[in-house]
NUTOR-876168 format. One record per atom (N, C-alpha, C): residue in three letters; z, y, x. Coordinates in steps of 0.05 Angstrom, whole numbers, plus 5000, padded with zeros to 4 digits. Atoms other than C-alpha are relative to their C-alpha. Example, Ala and Ser with C-alpha at 12.3 -4.5 7.8 and 13.67 -1.06 7.14 Angstrom:
ALA500049765018ALA515649105246ALA500050245018SER499949764984SER514349795273SER501450224985
END
This chain:
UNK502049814989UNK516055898994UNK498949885026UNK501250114984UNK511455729045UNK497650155018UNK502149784980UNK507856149102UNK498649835022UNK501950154984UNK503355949150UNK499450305026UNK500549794983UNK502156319215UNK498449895033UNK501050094977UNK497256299280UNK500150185023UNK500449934978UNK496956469346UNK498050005015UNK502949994993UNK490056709381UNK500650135031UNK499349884975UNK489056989447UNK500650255008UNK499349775018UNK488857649419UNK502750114980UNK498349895018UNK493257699364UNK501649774982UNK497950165020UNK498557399315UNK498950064978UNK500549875026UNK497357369240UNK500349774986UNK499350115021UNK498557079179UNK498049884986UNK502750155008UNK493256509149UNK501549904972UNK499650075027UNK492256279083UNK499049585001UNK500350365002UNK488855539093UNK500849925040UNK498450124977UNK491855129154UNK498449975031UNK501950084988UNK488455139219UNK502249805035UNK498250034977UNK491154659283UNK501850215024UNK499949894985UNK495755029328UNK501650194990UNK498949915013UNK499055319271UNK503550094997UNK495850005000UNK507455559253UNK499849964965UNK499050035030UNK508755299178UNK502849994998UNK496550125001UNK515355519155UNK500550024970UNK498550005026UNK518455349096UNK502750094986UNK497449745008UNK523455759054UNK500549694977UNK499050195024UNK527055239003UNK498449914981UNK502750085009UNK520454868987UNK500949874975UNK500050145028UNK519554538917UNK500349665006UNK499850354995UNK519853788909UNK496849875005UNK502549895002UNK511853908901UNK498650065019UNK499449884973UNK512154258963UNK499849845022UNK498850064973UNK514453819012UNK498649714995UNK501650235010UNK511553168971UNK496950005025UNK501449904990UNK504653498994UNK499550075031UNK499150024962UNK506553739070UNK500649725010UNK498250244987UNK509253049089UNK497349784989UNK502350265002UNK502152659059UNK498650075026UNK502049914977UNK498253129103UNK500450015026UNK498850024962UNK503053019176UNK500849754988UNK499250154999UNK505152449147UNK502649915018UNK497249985000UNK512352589155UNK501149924976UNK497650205016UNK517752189125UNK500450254976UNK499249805017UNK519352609059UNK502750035005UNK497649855002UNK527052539070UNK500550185030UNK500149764970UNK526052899148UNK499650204992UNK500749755001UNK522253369117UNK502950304987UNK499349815018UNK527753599057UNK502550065012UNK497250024985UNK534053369104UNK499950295004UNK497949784998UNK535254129121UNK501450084982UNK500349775025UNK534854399055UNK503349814994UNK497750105003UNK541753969050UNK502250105013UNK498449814982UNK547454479070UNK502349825022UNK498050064987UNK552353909094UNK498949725028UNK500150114981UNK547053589142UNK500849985036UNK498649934977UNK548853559214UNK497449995020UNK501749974987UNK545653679274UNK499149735011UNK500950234991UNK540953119303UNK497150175014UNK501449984995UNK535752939340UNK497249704983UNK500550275011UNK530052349310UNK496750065002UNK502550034984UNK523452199341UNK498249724993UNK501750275014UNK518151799307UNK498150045011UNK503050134989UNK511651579317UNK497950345003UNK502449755004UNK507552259290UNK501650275000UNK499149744999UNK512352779302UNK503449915003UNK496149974998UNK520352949320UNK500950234987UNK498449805029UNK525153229272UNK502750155023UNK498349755002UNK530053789305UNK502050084983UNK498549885016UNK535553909262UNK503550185013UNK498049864984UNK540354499287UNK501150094982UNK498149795021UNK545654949248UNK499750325018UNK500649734991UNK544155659247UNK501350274989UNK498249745029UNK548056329221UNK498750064984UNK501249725026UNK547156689166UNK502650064984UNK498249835016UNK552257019110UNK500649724980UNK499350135018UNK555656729049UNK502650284988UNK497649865008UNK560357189005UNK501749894990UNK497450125000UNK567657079003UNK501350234990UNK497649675016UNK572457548955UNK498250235010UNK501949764991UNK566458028960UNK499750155013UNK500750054975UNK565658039026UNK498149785013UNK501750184992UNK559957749070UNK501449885025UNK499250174976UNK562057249130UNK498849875010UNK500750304991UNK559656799168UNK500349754992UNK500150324996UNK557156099159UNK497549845009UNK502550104987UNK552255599184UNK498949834981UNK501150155019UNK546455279154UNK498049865008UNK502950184981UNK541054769178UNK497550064995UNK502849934987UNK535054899210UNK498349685008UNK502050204989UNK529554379210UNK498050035015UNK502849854994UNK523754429262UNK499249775012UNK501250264996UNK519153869265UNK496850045019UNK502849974977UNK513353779325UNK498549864988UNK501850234992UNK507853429307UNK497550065015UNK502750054994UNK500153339334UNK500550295003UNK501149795005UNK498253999309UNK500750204995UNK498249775010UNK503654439290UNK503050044995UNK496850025005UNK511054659283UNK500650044976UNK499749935039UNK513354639209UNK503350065012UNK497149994995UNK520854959204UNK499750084970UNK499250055029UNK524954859136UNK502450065003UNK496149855000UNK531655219117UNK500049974964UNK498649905034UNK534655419049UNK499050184997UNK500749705000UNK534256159066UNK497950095014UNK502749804980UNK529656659095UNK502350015017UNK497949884976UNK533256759162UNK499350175020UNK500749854982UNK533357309205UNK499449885033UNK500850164978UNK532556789263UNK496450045016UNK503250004991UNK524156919256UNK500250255001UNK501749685006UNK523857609246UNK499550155020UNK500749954972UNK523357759325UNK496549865000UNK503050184991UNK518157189327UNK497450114977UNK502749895023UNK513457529262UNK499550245010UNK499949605003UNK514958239283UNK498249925032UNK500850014965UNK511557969364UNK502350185018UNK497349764977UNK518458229393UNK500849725022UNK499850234985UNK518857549433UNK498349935019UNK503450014985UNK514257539496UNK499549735004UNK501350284984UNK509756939521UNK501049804968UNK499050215015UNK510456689445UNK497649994987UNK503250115000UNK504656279422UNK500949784986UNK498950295015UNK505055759358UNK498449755007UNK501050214985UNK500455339393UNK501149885029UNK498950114984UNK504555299447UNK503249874991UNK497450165008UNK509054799413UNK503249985007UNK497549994979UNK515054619462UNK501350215011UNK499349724987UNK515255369495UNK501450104964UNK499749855019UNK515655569417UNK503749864992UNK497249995014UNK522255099398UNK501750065014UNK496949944980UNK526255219465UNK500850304992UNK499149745002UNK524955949448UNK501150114969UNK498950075024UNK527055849379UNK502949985003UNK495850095000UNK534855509396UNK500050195024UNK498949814980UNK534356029455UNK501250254972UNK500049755018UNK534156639398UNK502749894984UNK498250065016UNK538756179355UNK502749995016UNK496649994995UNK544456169405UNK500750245009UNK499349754999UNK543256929421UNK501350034979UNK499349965018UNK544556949346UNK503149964988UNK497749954996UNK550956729355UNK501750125006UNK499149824981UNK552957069413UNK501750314969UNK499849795016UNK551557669362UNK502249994972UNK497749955021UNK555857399302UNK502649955006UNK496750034998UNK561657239343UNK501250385016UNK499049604998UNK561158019370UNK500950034980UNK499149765026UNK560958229298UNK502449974986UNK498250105001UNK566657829282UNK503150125016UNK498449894977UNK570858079345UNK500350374986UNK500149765003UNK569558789320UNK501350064975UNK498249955028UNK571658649244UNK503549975001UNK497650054993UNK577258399273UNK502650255009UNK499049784994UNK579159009312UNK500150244977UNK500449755023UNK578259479250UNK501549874982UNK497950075014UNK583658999207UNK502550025021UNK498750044980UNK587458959270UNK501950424996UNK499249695012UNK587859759261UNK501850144976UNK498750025025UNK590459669194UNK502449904994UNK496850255009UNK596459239199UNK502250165003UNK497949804991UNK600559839231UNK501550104972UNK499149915027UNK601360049160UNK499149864971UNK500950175029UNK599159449120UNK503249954987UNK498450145014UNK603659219064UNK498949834973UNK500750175014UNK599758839022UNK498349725017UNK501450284976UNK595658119038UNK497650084993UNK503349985006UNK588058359032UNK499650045031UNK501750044975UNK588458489116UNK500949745007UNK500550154986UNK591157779119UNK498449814983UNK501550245005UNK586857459080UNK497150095010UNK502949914985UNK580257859109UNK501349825030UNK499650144972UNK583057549178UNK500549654997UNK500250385001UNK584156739151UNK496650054993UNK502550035002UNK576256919128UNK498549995028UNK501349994975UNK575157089192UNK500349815021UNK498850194982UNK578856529229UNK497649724986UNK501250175015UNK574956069178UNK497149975016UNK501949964990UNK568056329202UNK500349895023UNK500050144963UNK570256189277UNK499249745003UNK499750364998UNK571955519258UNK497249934996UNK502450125000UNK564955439227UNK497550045027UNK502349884973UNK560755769281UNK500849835020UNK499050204972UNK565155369336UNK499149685000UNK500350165007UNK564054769305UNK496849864999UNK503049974999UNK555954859292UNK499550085031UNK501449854971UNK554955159378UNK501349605007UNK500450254987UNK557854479390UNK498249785001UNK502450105007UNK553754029356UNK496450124998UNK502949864980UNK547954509384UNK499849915026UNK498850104975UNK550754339447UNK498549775015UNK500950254989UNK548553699443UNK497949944997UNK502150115005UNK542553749419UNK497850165027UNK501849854988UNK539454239467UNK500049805034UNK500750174984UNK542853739520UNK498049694997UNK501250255009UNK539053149495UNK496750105006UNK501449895000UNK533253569497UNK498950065030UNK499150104968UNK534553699577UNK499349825010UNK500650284983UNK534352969591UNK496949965009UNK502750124995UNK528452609617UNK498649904973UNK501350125007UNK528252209566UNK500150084968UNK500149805021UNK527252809514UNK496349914989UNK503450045010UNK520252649475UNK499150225000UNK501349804987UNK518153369486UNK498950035023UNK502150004967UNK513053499544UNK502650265004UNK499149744990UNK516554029587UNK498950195029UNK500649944976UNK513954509635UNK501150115018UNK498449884987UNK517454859685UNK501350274994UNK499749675024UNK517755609646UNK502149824983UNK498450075023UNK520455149591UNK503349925013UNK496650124989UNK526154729634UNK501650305000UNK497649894995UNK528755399655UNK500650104975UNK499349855034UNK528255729579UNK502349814995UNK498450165004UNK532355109562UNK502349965009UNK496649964982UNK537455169615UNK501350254994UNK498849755003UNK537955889598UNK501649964967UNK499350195028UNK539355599518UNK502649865011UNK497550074988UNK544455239549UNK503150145006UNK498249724980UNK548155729591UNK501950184969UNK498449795025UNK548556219518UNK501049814991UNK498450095022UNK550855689477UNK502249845011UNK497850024994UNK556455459522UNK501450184996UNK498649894992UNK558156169539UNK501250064963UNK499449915023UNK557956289459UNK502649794995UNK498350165007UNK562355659458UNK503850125010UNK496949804991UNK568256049502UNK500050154988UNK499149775007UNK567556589470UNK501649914970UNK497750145035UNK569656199392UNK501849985014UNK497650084997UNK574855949429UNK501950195005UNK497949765002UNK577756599446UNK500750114981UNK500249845021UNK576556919394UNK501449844973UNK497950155026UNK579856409348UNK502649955014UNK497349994988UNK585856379397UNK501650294986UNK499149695004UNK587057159385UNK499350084969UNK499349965034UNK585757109309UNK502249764987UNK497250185008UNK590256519306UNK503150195008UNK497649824996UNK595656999342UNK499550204975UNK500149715018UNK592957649295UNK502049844975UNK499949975028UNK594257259237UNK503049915003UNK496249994997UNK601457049255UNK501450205001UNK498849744998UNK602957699271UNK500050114973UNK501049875027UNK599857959207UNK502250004978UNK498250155019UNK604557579161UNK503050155012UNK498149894992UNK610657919200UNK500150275000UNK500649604990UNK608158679206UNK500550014979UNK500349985027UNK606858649129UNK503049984989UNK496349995016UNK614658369112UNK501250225012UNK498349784974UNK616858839171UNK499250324974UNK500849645002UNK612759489132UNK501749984968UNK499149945036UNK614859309059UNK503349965002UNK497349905000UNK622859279083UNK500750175005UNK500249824993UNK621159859121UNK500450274967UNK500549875020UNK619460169054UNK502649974974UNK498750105013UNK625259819017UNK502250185010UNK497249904984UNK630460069068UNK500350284995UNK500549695009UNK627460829058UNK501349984975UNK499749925029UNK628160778981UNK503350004997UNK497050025007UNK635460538991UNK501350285010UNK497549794980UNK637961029040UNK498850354978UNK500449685012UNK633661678994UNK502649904972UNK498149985013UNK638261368939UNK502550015004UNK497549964986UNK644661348976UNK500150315006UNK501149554985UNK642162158992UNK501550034974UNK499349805037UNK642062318908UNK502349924988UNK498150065011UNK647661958900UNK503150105000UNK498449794996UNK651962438924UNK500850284975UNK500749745020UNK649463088876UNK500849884976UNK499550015033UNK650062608815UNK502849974988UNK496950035015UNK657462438825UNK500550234987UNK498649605005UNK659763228833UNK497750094967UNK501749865011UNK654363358780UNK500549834971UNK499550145030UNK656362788735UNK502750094986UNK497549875002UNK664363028746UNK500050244983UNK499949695008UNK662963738729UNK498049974966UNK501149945019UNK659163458666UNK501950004983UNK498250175014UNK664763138636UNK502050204974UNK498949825021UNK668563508574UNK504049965000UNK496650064994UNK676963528589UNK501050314973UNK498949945023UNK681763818533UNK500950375015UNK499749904975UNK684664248590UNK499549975026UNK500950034973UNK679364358640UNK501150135031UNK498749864976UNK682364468708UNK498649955030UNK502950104983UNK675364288754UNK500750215016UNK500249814975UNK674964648819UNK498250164991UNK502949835003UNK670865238818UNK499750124970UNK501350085019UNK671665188747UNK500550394986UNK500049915017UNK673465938733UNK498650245023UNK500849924979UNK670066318793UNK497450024988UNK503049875015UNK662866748778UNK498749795019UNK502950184970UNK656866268806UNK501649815000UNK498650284993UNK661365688801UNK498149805005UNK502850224993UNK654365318793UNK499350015026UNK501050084977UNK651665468852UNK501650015018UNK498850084983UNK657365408891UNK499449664997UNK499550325000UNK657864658865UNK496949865011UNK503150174986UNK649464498882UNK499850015035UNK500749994971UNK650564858950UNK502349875016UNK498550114989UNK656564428958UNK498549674997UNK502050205005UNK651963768930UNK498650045031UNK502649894989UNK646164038969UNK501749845039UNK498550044970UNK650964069041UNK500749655009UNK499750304989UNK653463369037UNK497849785005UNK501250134992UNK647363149020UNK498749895032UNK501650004970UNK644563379083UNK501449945026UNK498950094981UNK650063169124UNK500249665000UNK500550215006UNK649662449095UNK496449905012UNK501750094994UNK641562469113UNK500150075032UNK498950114962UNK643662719189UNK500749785005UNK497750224993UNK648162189194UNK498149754996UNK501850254989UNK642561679183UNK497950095015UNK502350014972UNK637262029228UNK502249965021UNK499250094981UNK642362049277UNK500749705004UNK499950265000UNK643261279265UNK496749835009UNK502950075004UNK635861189265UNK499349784989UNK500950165025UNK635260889198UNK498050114980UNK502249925005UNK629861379179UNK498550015014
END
């Protein structure tokens, strides 16, 4: 898929033939596609398709008619039908006349910048447009390592009375994600410092340096924050694995001690079934002899289940 979008002094909007000054982004272009784009900027065809490759990495690569950007960016993936976190590359290439960006997916990364929820943003203003781009993209983090933190706390809730493994395997999903997100803010890391330098091939103006420093700033602080946050799911999940054996002996130990209870009623109850030539059973010729014998069952039971609350084994 393939959009095209301009910026006027007036207004934002969506074009159908290409005019300089332009934002072309590409959604998981054809082979057709990108053949075509790359005669007309005369970009390298494998720069162009390198995102659309999920296990490329982040770089920077600066040619003659334009520089290639390649970052990792969130988005979803379902796991045991469940969505999670993972990262996926982002291409965004400068040239002459326009910014082309190329993913796999549609990503919620633009939908600030289509919807005009992004101030002082202008696709002709090239450089202002990609700092504010990996600016949004390391808010975007920020935001999936909250949502993360929070799923966490709502399995975290659960363990008090888990006894199966579905909260610890939702929490290795979740430790998993960290790992990827932590892993992708680093290798952002470096690109946004490279970007920084002097000897960054981007023009920069002073608005931009600080946008860029501010880019910075989130995607360190996003970098402490993985690290916490996979410290305290590395603890959850150790714990996890212990609460769970802890609840299902808990449950084991109950079942023993209610059978140690009935096991009382069935002796007296199995005794008194029993058939003798000459019966000479307690009780055995006394009116109500039955319910003497249940409310003599009945009694021990209940002094047998005192005798473990007062132990506090219930």
């Amino acid at each position: 898929m393939k959009q095209m979008f301009l910026s006027t002094a007036t207004e934002f909007k969506e074009i159908n033939t290409f005019e300089p000054g332009a934002w072309i982004n590409l959604v998981n272009p054809s082979q057709e596609e990108s053949v075509k784009l790359a005669k007309e900027f005369n970009i390298d065809i494998t720069d162009l398709r390198a995102p659309l490759d999920a296990e490329e990495t982040s770089r920077i690569s600066v040619e003659d008619d334009y520089t290639l950007i390649l970052v990792d960016v969130p988005t979803y993936e379902e796991r045991n039908n469940k969505s999670y976190y993972v990262t996926i590359p982002l291409g965004i290439i400068v040239t002459e006349n326009a910014v082309i960006t190329t993913c796999l997916e549609d990503l919620t990364l633009f939908d600030n910048f289509i919807k005009r929820r992004i101030r002082n943003f202008y696709t002709f203003m090239k450089t202002r447009f990609v700092f504010q781009l990996l600016y949004r993209n390391a808010e975007l983090f920020l935001i999936a390592l909250r949502s993360i933190d929070r799923q966490s706390d709502k399995i975290e809730a659960q363990l008090e009375s888990a006894t199966r493994n579905e909260q610890l395997i939702d929490m290795m999903e979740l430790e998993k994600s960290i790992v990827y997100l932590k892993a992708s803010l680093k290798l952002n890391e470096r690109i946004v410092k490279k970007l920084s330098s002097n000897a960054s091939s981007l023009k920069k103006y002073i608005e931009d340096e600080d946008l860029l420093e501010d880019t910075l700033i989130e995607t360190q602080q996003a970098i402490e924050m993985a690290g916490i946050y996979e410290n305290v799911l590395n603890a959850m999940t150790e714990t996890s694995a212990s609460i769970i054996s802890n609840n299902q002996n808990t449950i084991m130990k109950t079942l023993a001690l209610v059978t140690m209870t009935l096991d009382i009623p069935t002796v007296i109850f199995s005794a008194y079934g029993m058939n003798f030539k000459n019966n000479t059973m307690p009780l055995n010729g006394l009116d109500n002899a039955f319910w003497y014998v249940v409310a003599i069952a009945a009694t021990l039971s209940s002094c047998m289940v005192l005798y473990f609350i007062r132990k506090k084994w219930f």
